[in-house]
C-alpha positions in Angstrom: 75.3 214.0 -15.9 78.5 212.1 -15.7 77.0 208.9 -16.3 74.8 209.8 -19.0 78.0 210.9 -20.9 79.6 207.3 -20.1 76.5 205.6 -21.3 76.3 207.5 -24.6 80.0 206.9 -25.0 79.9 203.4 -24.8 76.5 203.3 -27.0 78.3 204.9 -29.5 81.2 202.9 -29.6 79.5 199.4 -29.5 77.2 200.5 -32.3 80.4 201.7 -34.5 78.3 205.4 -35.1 81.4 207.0 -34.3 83.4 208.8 -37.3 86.4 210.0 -37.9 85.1 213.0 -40.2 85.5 211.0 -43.3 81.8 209.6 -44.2 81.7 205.8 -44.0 85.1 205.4 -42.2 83.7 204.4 -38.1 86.5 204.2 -36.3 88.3 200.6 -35.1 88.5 200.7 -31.3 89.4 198.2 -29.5 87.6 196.3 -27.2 89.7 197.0 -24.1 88.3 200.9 -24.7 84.4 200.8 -25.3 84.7 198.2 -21.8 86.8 200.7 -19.9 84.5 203.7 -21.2 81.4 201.4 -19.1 83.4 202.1 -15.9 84.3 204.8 -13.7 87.4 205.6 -11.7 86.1 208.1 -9.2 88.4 207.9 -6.2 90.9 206.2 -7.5 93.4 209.2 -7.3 92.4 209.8 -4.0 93.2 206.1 -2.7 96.5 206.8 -5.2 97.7 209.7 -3.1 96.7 208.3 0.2 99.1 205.2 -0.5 101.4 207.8 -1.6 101.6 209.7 1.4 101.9 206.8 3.9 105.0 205.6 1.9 107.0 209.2 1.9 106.1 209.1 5.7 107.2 205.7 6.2 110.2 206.5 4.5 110.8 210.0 6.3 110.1 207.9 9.5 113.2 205.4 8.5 115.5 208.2 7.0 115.4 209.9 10.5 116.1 207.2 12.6 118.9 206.1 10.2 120.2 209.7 10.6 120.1 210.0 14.4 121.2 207.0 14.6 125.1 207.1 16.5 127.3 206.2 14.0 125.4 208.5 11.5 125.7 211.8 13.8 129.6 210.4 14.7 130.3 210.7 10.9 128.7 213.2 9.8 129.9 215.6 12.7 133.4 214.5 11.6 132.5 215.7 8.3 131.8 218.7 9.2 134.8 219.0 11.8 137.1 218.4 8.9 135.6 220.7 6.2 135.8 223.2 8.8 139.4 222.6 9.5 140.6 222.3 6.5 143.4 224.6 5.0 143.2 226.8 2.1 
């Protein structure tokens, strides 16, 4: 079904049948269009949000080791030591 609709799409582009309402007024689209029209994506969003995911973990991965890291838990436990003493 989905390729059908791609190949009538592109069929109507090349031959210019396409109108915007006005008779004898085709629309101008570019060529970049009616070519990218002949393809099909399918998967791309998946491949998308696997590369996604593999850089938030790799970067959840880092961010933790930076964090546990000795001079990290030394400062930030003296941050909290001070706010806790502090005087109102």
């Amino acid at each position: 079904m989905e390729t059908k609709f791609w190949n009538r799409a592109v069929d109507v582009l090349r031959r210019g049948r396409l109108s915007t309402g006005a008779p004898g007024r085709p629309v101008k689209w570019p060529a970049r269009w009616a070519g990218r029209l002949g393809r099909s994506d399918r998967g791309m969003t998946t491949s998308e949000y696997a590369v996604g995911t593999i850089a938030a973990c790799a970067f959840a991965a880092v961010l933790y080791k930076v964090v546990n890291s000795g001079p990290v838990l030394s400062a930030l436990q003296s941050l909290v030591e001070d706010a806790l003493d502090a005087k109102f």
